[in-house]
ROVEX-48577 format. One record per residue: residue in three letters; y, z, x of N, C-alpha, C in turn; residue number from 1. Coordinates in steps of 0.2 Angstrom, whole numbers. Layout:
BEGIN
@vose:ALA; n_py:Y; n_pz:Z; n_px:X; ca_py:Y; ca_pz:Z; ca_px:X; c_py:Y; c_pz:Z; c_px:X; drense:NUM .
...
end
This chain:
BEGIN
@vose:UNK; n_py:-10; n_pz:-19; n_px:-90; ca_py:-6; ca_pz:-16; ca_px:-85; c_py:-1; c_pz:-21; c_px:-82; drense:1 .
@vose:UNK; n_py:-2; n_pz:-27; n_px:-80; ca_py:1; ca_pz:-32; ca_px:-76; c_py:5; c_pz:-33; c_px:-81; drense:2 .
@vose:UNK; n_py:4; n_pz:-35; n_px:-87; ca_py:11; ca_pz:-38; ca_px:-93; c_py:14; c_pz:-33; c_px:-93; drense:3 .
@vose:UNK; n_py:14; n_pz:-26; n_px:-94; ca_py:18; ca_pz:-21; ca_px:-95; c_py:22; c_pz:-22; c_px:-87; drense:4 .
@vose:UNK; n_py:20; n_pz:-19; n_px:-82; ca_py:22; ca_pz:-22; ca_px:-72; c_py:27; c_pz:-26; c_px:-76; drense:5 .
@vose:UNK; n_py:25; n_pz:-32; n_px:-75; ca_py:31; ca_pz:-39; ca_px:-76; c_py:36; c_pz:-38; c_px:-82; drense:6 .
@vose:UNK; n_py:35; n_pz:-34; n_px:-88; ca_py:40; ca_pz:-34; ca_px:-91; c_py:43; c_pz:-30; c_px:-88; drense:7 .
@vose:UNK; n_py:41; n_pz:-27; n_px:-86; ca_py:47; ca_pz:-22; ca_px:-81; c_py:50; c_pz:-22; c_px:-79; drense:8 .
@vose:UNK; n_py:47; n_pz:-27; n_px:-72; ca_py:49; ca_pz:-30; ca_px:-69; c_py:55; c_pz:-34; c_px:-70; drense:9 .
@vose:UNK; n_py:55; n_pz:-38; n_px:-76; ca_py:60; ca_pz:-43; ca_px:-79; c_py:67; c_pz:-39; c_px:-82; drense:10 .
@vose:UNK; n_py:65; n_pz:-32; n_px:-84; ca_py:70; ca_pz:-28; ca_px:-87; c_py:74; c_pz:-24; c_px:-82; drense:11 .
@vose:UNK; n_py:69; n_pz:-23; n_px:-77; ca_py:76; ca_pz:-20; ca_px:-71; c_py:79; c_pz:-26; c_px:-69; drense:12 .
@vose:UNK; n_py:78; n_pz:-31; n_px:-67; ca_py:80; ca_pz:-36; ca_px:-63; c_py:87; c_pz:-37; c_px:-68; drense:13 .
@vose:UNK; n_py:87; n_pz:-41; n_px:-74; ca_py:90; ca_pz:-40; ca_px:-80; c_py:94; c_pz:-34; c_px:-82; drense:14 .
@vose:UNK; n_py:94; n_pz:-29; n_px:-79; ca_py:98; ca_pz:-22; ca_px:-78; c_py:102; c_pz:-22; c_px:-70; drense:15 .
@vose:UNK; n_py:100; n_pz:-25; n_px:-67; ca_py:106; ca_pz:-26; ca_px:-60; c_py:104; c_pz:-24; c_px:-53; drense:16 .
@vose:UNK; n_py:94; n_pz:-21; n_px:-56; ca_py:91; ca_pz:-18; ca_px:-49; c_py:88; c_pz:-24; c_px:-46; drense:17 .
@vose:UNK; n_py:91; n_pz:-22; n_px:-39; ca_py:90; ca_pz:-28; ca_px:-32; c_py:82; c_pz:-24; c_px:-29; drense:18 .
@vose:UNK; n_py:81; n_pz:-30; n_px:-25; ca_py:76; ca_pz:-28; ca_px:-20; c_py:76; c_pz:-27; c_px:-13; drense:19 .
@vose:UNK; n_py:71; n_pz:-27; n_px:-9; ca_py:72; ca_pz:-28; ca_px:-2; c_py:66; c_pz:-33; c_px:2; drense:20 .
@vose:UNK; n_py:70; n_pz:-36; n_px:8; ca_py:64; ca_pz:-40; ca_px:8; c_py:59; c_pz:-36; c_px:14; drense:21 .
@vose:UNK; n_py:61; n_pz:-32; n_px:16; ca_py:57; ca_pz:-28; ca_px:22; c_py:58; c_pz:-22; c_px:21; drense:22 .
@vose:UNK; n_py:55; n_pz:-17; n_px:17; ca_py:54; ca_pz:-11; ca_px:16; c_py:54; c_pz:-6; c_px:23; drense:23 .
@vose:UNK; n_py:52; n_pz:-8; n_px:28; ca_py:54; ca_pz:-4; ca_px:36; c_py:60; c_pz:-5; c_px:38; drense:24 .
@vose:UNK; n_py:66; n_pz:-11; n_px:34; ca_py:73; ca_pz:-10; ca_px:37; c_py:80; c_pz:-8; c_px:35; drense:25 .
@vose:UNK; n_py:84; n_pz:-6; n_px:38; ca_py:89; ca_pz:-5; ca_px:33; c_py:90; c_pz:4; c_px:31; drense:26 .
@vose:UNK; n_py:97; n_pz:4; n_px:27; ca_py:101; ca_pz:12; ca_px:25; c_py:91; c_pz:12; c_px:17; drense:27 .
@vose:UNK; n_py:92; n_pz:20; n_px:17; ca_py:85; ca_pz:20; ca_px:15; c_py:79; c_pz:18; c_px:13; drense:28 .
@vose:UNK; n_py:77; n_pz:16; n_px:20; ca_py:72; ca_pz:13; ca_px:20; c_py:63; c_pz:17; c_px:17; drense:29 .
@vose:UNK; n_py:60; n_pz:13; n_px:19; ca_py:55; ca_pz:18; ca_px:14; c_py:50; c_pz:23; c_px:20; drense:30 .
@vose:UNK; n_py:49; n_pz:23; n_px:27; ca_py:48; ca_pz:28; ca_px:29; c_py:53; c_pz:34; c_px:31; drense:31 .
@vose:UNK; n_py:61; n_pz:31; n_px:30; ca_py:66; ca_pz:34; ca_px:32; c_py:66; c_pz:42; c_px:25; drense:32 .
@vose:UNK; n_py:63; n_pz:38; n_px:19; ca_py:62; ca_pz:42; ca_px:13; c_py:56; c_pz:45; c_px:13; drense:33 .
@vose:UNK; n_py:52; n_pz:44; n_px:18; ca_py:45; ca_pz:49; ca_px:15; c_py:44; c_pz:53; c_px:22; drense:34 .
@vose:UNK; n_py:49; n_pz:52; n_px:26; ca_py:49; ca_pz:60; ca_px:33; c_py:58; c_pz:58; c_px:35; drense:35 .
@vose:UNK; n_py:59; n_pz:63; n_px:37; ca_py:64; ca_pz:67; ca_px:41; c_py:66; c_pz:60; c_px:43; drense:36 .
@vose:UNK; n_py:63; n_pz:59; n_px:51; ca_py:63; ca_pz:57; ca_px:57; c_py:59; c_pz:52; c_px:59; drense:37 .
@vose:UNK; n_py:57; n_pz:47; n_px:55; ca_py:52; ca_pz:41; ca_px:56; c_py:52; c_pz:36; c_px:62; drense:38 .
@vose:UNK; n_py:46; n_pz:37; n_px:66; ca_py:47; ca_pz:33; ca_px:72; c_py:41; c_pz:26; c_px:70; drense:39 .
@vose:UNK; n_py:45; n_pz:22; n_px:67; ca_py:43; ca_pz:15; ca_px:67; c_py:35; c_pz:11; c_px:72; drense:40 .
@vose:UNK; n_py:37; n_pz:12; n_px:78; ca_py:32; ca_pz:12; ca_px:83; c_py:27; c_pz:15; c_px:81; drense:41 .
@vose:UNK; n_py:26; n_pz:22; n_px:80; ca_py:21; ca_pz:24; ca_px:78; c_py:18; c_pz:24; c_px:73; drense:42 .
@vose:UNK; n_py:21; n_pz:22; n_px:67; ca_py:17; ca_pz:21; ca_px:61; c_py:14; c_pz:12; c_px:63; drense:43 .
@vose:UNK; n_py:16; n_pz:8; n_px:64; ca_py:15; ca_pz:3; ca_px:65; c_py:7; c_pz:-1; c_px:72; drense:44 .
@vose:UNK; n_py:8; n_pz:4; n_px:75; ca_py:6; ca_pz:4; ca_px:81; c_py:1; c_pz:1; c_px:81; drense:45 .
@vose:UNK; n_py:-6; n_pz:3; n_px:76; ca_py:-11; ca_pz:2; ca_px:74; c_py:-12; c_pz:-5; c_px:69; drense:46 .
@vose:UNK; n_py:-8; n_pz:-5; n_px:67; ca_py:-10; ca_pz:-14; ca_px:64; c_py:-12; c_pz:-20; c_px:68; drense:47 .
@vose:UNK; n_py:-17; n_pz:-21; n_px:61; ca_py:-22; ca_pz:-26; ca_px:65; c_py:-27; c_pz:-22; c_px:67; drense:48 .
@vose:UNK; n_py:-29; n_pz:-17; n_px:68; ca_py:-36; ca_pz:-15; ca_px:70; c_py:-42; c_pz:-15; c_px:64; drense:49 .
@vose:UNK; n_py:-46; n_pz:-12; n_px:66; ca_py:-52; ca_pz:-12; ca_px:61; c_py:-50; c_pz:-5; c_px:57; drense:50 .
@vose:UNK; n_py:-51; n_pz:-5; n_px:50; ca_py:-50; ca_pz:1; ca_px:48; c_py:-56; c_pz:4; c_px:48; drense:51 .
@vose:UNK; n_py:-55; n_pz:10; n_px:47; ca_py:-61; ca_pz:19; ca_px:47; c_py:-65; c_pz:16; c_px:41; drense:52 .
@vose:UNK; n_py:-62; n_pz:13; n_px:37; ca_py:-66; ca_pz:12; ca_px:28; c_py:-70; c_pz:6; c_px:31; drense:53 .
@vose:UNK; n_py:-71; n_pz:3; n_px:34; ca_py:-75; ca_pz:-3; ca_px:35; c_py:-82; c_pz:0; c_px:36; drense:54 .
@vose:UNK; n_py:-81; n_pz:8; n_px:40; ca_py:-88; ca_pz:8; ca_px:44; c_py:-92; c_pz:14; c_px:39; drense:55 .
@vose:UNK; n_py:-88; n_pz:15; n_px:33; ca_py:-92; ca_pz:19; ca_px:29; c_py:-96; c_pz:15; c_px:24; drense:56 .
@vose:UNK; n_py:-100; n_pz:20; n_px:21; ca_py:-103; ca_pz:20; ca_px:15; c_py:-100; c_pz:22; c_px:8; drense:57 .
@vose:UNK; n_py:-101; n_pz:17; n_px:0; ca_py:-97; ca_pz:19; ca_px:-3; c_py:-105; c_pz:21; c_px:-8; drense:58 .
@vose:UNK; n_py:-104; n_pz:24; n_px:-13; ca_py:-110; ca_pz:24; ca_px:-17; c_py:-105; c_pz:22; c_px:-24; drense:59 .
@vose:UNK; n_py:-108; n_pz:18; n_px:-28; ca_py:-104; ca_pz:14; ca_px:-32; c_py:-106; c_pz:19; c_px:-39; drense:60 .
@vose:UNK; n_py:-111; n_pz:22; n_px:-42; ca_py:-112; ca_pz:27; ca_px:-48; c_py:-115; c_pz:32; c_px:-45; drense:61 .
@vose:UNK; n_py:-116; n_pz:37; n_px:-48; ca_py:-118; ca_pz:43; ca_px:-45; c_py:-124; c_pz:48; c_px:-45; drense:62 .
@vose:UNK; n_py:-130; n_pz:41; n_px:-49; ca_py:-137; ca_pz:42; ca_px:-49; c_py:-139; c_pz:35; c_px:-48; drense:63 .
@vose:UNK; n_py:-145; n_pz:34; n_px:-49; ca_py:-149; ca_pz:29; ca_px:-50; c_py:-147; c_pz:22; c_px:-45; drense:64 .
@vose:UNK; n_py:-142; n_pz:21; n_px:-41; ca_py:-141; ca_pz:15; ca_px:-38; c_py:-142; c_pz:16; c_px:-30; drense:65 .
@vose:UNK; n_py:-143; n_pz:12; n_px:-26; ca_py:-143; ca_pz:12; ca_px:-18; c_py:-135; c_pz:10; c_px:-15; drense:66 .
@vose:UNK; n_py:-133; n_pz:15; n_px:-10; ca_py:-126; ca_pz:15; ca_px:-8; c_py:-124; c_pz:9; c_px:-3; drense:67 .
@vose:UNK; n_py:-119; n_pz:8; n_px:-6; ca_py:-116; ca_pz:-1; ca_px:-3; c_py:-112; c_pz:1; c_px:2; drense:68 .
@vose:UNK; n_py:-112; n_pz:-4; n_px:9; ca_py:-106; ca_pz:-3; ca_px:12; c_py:-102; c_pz:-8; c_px:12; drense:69 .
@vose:UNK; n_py:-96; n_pz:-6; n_px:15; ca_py:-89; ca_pz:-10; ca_px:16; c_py:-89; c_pz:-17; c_px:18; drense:70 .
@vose:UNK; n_py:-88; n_pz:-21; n_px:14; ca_py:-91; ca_pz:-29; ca_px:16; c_py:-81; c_pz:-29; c_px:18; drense:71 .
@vose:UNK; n_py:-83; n_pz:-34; n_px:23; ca_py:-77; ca_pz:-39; ca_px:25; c_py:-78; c_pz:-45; c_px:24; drense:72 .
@vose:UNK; n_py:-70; n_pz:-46; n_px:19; ca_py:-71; ca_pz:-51; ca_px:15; c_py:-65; c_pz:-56; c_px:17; drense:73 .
end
């Protein structure tokens, strides 16, 4: 998957497709594309906290093993 990514990658770039260096700025930006009315402040706000996934429980198969938690790494 990463070789195939990178060709890809090389063949659009090679086709004349640009990038962005900040995805939250600018004419269609990427929250501006996934709602109406995107308030920046509010998706944002929360950065830097601790996430919800840290304070669960994963179980790794689904018999026979003891359930892992969320190591911070």
């Amino acid at each position: 998957m990463p070789a195939r990514n990178g060709v890809t990658a090389a063949t659009m770039v090679q086709s004349g497709f640009t990038g962005v260096y900040d995805v939250f700025a600018g004419d269609g930006n990427l929250p501006g594309r996934l709602c109406g009315l995107p308030r920046a402040a509010e998706l944002t706000a929360e950065f830097g906290q601790p996430l919800e996934v840290m304070l669960t429980n994963i179980k790794k198969y689904c018999v026979g093993f003891p359930i892992q938690s969320a190591e911070k790494r």
